[in-house]
C-alpha positions, 0 to 999 in steps of 0.5 A: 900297121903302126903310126909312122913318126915323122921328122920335126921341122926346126927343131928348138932344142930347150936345154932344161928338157934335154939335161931331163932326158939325160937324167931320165935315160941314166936312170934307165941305165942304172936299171941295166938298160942300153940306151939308144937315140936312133933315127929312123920311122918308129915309135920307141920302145923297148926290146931285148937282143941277145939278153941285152935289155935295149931302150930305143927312143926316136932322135927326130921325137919332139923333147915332150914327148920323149919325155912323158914316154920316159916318165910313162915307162919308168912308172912301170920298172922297179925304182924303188931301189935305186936314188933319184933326185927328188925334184926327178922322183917327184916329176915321175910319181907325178907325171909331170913335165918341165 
């Protein structure tokens, strides 16, 4: 059974990170991706209904983690193809956060 993925408490939202997670998400977007920013106990992940390619990223994840598991996945996706931001490029390639 997996982990069950519990509600931060006082969240503090950065607004540099979460600009990061917009921009890491429009990338996914641009691969032909449905984003979706669900609540709920799982771990995010990707999935495919009815064709539909689906990204599904947990709203109650702290903003690193949503981060480093936007960056991890992205690593695995065809972007050579598509223009990133160089600064955004460099943070991917790297596996670096903010």
């Amino acid at each position: 059974m997996g982990r069950v993925i519990r509600k931060v408490k006082d969240k503090k939202v950065d607004e540099k990170k979460e600009q990061l997670i917009k921009e890491l998400i429009a990338l996914y977007e641009q691969l032909g991706f449905t984003a979706r920013i669900e609540k709920g106990y799982f771990k995010d992940g990707f999935c495919l209904l009815r064709n539909q390619k689906i990204l599904l990223l947990n709203k109650n994840l702290e903003q690193d983690k949503k981060i480093k598991f936007l960056i991890q996945n992205l690593l695995e996706l065809p972007i050579d193809n598509i223009y990133i931001k160089p600064s955004l490029r460099d943070m991917i390639e790297n596996r670096t956060l903010v």
